[in-house]
C-alpha positions in Angstrom: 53.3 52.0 -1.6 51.9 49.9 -4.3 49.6 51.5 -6.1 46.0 50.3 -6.6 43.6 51.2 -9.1 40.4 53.0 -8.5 37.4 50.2 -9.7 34.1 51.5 -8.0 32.6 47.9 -9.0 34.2 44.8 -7.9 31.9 41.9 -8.1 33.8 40.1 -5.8 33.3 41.7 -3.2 29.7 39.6 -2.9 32.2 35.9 -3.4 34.7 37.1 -0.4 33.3 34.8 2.5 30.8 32.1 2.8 28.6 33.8 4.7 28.1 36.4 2.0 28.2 33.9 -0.9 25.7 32.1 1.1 23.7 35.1 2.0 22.9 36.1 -1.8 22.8 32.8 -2.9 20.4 32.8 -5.6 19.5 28.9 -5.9 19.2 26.5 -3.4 19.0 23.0 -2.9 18.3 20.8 -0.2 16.3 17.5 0.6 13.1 18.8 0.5 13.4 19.2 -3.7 14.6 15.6 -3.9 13.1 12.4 -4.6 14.8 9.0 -4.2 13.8 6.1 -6.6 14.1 2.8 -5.1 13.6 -0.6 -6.8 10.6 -3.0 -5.0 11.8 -6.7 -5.7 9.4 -9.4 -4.6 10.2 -12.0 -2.1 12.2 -11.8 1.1 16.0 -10.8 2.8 16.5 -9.3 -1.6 19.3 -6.9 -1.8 20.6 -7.2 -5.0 23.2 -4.8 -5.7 22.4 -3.0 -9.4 26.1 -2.8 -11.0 25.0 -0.2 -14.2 23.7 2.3 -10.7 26.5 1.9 -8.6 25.2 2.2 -5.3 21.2 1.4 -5.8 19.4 -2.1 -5.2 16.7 -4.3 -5.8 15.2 -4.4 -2.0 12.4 -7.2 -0.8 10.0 -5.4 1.4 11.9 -6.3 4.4 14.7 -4.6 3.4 12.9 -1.7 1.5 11.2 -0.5 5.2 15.1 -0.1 5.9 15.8 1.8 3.0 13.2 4.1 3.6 13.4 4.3 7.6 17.2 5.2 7.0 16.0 8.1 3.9 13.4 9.3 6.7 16.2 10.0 9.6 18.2 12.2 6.9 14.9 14.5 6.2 14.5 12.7 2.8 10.7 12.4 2.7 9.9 11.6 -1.0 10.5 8.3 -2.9 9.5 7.2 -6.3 9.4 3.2 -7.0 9.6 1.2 -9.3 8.5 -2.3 -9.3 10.9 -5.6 -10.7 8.7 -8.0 -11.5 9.8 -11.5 -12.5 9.5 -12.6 -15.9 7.2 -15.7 -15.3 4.6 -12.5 -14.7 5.2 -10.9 -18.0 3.1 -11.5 -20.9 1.8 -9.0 -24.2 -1.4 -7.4 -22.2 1.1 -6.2 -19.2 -2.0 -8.4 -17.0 0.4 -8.7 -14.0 0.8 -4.6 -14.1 -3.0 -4.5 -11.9 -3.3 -7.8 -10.6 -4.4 -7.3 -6.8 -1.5 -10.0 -6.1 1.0 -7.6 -7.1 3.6 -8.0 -4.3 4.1 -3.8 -5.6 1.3 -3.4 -4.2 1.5 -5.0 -1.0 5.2 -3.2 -0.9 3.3 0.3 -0.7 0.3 -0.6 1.7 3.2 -1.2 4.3 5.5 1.8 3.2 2.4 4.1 4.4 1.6 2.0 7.1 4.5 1.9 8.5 5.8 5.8 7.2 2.4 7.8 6.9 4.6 11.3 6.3 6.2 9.9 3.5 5.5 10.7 0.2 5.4 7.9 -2.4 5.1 8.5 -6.2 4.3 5.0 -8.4 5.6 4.4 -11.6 2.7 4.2 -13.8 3.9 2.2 -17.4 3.5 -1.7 -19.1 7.6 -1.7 -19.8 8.6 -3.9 -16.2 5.6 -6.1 -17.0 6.3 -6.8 -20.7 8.2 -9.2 -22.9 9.3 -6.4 -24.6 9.6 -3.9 -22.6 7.3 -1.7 -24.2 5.6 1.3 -22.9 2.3 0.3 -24.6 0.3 -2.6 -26.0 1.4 -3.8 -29.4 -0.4 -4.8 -32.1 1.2 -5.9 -35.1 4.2 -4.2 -35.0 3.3 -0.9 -33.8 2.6 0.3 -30.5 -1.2 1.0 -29.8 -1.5 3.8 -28.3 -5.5 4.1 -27.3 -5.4 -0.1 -26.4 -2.6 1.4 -23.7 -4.8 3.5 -22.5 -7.3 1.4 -19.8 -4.2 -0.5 -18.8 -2.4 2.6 -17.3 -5.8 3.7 -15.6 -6.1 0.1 -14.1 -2.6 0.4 -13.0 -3.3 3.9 -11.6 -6.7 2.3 -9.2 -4.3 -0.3 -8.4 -1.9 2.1 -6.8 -4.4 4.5 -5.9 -6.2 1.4 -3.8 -2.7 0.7 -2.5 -2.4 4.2 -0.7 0.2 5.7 -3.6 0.4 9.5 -2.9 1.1 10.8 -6.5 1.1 8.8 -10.0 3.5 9.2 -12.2 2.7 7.5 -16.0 6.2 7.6 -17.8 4.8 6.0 -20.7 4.4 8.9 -22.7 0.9 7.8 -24.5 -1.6 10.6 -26.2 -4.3 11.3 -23.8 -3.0 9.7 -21.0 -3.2 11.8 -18.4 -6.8 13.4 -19.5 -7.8 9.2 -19.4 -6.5 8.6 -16.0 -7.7 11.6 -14.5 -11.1 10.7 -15.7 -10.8 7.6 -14.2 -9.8 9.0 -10.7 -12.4 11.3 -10.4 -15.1 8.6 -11.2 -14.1 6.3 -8.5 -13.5 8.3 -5.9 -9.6 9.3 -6.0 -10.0 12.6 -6.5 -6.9 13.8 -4.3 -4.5 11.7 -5.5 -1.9 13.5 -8.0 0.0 13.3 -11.3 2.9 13.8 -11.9 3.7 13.0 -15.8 6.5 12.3 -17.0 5.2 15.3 -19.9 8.6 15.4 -21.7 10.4 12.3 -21.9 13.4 12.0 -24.6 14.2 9.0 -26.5 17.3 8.9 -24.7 20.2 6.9 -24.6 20.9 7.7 -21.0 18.2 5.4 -19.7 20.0 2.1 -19.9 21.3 1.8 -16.8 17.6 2.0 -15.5 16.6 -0.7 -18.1 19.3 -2.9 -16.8 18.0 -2.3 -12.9 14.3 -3.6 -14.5 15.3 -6.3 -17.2 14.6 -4.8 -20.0 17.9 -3.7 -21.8 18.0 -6.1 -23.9 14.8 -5.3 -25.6 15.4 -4.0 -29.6 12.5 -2.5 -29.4 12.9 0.9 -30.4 10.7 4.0 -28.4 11.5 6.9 -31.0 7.8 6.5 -32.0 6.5 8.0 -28.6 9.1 9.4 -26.7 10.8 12.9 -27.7 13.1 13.4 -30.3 16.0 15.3 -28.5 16.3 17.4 -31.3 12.8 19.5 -30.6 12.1 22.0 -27.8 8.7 23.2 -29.3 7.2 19.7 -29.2 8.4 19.6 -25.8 6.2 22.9 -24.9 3.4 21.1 -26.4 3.4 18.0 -24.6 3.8 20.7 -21.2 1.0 22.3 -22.4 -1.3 19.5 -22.7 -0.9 17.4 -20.1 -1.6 21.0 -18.0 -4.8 21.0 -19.9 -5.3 17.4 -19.2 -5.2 17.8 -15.3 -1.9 16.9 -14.6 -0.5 18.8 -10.8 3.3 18.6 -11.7 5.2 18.1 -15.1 8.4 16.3 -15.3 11.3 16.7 -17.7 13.5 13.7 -18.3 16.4 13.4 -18.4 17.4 16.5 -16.5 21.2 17.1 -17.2 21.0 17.3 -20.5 17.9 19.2 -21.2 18.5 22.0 -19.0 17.5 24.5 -21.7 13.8 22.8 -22.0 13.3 22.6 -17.9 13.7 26.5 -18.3 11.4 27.1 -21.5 8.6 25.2 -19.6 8.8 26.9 -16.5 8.7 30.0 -17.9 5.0 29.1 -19.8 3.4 26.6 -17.8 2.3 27.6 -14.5 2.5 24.2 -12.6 5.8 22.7 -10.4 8.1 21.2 -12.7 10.2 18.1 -11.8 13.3 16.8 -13.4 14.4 13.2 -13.7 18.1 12.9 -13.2 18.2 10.2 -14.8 20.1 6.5 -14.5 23.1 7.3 -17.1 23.6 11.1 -15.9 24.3 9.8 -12.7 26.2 6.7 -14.0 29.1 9.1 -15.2 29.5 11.2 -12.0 29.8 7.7 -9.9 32.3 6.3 -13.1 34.0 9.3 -13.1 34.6 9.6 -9.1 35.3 5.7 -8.7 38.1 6.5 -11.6 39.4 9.0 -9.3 38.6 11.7 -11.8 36.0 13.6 -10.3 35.0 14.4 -6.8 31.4 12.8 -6.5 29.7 14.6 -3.6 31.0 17.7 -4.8 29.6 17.7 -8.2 26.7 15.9 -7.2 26.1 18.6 -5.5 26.8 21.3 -8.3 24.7 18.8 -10.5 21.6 19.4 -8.7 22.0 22.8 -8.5 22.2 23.6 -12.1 19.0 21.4 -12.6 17.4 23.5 -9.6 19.2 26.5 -11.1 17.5 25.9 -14.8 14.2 25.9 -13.1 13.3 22.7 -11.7 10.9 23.0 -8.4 11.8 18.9 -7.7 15.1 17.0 -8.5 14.5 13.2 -8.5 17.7 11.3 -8.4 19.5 8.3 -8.0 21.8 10.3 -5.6 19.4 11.9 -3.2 20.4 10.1 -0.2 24.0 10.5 -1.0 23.5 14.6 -1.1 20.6 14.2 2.3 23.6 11.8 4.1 26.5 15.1 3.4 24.1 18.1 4.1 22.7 16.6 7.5 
């Protein structure tokens, strides 16, 4: 008889069957921590496949109600949109960004209309409605950050008038959120929630979305507001005072690749944290899968998990549906 040697402490005895790995699981994830961005084109019967997103679109109302109808029936509740606006409407003052004839607009009076137990979160930020792309207003050559200020909290009425659930100003201004929650409480919109877009990296795995919206080919550079990826303690900071400012949820973004800062912030600030999985971490896992080099719904999966894992309370991503349409 084969001898076997005396080990009191065998940790895999928790890993043996699913039902135990399942049972002490110590993360989870499921759809109610995800959010889907969609795109809201204007005009009618628009589907316009986005190539640099592989399997996201630009939907016309008509085809957004779809898009969203189809999310609902998987238990996927929670959508954040994003506007693409035609260039005729873009000029320096971002005008378009609050002007009542904002087919955005129109787009999110019939999303709740139509789903009333959805939850929509509204891109608050100038870059789809400038030349430039820029977050903020610019004067000279530098990016203004208090003339940015009134615009966001006109684009905030806009989509608080509009029905919007939460705001979400990715813009990444000083005093931004303190401004618009100001502005909320003075005309009447007292309810409606923030979610900031606190941490935002000057990151290089944004293009994708910046193709989806029009503006990668802007040279305009956004390392003078957003975060150097170097720094974790101006990270904190930026957590810190957007909390102060009266922001309800703080978002981290991109999520993949700044795991270590989702954790340091939800170990000090004392609010739900959101991460942004964002257009280019997702890029590779669908590159990667089409190449035949990677099972996609696997380590979507696995993806989402570690971002949950690191400390996120909400996982926004581009692959939401794909993980709600698996785990039905």
């Amino acid at each position: 008889m084969e001898e076997r040697s005396i080990m009191p402490i065998r940790p895999r005895r928790n890993r043996l069957s699913p039902a135990i790995r399942s049972m002490i699981a110590e993360t989870s994830i499921s759809v109610q921590h995800l959010v889907q961005p969609l795109f809201v084109a204007d005009g009618n019967d628009v589907k316009k496949s986005i190539p640099a997103i592989s399997g996201m679109f630009q939907f016309s109302l008509d085809y957004l109600l779809k898009e969203v109808e189809s999310c609902m029936k998987l238990g996927l509740t929670n959508f954040l949109l994003f506007p693409i606006i035609d260039p005729s409407h873009k000029d320096a003052e971002a005008s378009y960004s609050y002007n009542p004839r904002n087919s955005f607009f129109h787009a999110i009076r019939m999303l709740k209309q139509e789903f009333p137990e959805s939850c929509l979160i509204g891109d608050v930020a100038l870059n789809t409605y400038h030349p430039e792309g820029s977050d903020g207003i610019i004067v000279g050559n530098v990016v203004d950050n208090d003339r940015t200020l009134p615009i966001l909290a006109n684009i905030s009425l806009s989509l608080c008038d509009a029905g919007i659930d939460i705001l979400s100003p990715s813009d990444m201004m000083d005093g931004r959120v303190g401004y618009i929650r100001e502005v909320l409480e003075d005309q009447g919109f007292s309810d409606t929630s923030i979610m900031a877009h606190s941490v935002k990296y000057a990151s290089s795995f944004y293009r994708p979305f910046r193709n989806a919206i029009g503006t990668d080919t802007s040279s305009r550079s956004k390392e003078s507001y957003q975060l150097n990826p170097s720094n974790t303690k101006e990270a904190l900071r930026e957590a810190q005072l957007d909390a102060e400012e009266g922001s309800d949820i703080i978002m981290v973004s991109p999520a993949l690749h700044y795991l270590d800062v989702i954790k340091n912030i939800k170990q000090q600030v004392h609010l739900p944290i959101a991460a942004f999985h964002v257009s280019g971490e997702y890029a590779m896992l669908k590159a990667a899968a089409q190449n035949g080099w990677l099972d996609y719904p696997s380590c979507l999966e696995e993806t989402l998990i570690s971002i949950r894992r690191a400390g996120a309370d909400i996982v926004i991503s581009y692959g939401a549906k794909d993980f709600a349409q698996r785990n039905r």
